[in-house]
N, C-alpha and C positions, 0 to 999 in steps of 0.2 A: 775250107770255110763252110761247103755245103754241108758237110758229116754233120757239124754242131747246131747248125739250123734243123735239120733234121731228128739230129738225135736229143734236142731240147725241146724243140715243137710235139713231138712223139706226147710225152706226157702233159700236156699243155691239150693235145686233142683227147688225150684217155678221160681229161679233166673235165673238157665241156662235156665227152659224151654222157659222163655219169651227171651232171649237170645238167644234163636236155632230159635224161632216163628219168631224175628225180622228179623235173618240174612236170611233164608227162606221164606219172605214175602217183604223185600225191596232191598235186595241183589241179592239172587239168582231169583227173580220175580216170586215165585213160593208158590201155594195156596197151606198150608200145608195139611197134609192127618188125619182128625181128627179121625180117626178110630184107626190110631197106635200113635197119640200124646193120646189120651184118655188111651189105652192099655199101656203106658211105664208109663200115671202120676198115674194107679190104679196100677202098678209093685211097683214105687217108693214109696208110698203112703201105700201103705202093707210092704214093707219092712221098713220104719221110723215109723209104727204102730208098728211093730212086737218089734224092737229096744226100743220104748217108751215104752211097757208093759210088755216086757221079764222078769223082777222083780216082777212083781203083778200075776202072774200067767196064764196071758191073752192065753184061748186055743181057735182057731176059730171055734172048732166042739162043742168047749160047749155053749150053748147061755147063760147061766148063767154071765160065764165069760165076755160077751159082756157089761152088763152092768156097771161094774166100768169104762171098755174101753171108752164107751161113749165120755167123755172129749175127748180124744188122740184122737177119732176120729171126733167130731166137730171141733177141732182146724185143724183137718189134711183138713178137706175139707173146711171149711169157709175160713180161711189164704189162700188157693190157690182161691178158687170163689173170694175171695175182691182185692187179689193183681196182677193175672194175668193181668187179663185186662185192670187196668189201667195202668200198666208196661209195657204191651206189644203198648198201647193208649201211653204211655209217650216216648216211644223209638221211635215210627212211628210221634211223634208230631201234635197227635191228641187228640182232648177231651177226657177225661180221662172216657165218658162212651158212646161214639165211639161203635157205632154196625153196623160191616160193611153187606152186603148184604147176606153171606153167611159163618157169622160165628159161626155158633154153632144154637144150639135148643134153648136156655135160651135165645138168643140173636131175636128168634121172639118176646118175649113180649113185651107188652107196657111200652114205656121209665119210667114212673110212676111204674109199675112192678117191672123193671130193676132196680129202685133206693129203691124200698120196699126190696127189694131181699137183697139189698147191704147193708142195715140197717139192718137186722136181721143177715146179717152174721156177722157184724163188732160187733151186741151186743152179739152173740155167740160168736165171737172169744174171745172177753174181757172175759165173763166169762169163757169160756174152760181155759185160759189162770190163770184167778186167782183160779180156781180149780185145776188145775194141779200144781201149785207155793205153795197152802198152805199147 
C-alpha cells in the first residue's frame, strides 16, 4: 500500500513544485533560491522513495539494498528532470525547453544536450515505470 502513496504522491509534489516555481517567478517577481528548492525536492524525493520501498526491505545504509531500489529511484528523479520544466515553461507560456539565463547547472548545456538528456530520461522513466508495474 505504501509503494502507491508514494509513487502517486511523487507527481502530485513535481505538481506543487512547479506551482510554488511559477507563483514565485511571475507573481511575486522573484528569482526562486535553488539551494532550498533543490534541499525540499531531495526531502520530498526520500520520503516517496522511503514510501515506495518500505515493503521490499529497502535500508539506505545497506548498498546492497540499493539495488532492487533502483527503479523507485530512476523514476523518482527522471519523472521530475522531464516534467518540471516544461511545467514550469507551460505555466510561464514559454517553450517548453525554455532555459532561462540563470536557471539551474543542467540548464548551461547545449540545447542538443538538453533534448539528449530529455530522451534518456523519458526512456528511463518508461522503463522504471514498467518495472515497477510488473
Amino acid at each position: 500500500m505504501s509503494f502507491y502513496i508514494g509513487f502517486f504522491l511523487w507527481p502530485v509534489i513535481i505538481a506543487a513544485t512547479i506551482f510554488l516555481n511559477w507563483y514565485r517567478i511571475t507573481i511575486r517577481k522573484v528569482k526562486p533560491t535553488y539551494f532550498a528548492s533543490n534541499w525540499s525536492r531531495g526531502i520530498f524525493g526520500a520520503l516517496c522513495l522511503i514510501l515506495m520501498t518500505a515493503d521490499s526491505g529497502f535500508d539506505p545504509a545497506n548498498l546492497v539494498t540499493w539495488i532492487p531500489a533502483l527503479p523507485n529511484i530512476v523514476y523518482i528523479v527522471s519523472s521530475f528532470y522531464l516534467f518540471f520544466d516544461a511545467g514550469l515553461n507551460g505555466l510561464r507560456k514559454l517553450r517548453w525547453d525554455y532555459k532561462g539565463e540563470s536557471s539551474g547547472w543542467m540548464d548551461s548545456l547545449s540545447i542538443a544536450a538538453y533534448h539528449v538528456l530529455k530522451v534518456i530520461c523519458l526512456a528511463a522513466l518508461i522503463t522504471s515505470i514498467i518495472i515497477l508495474w510488473r
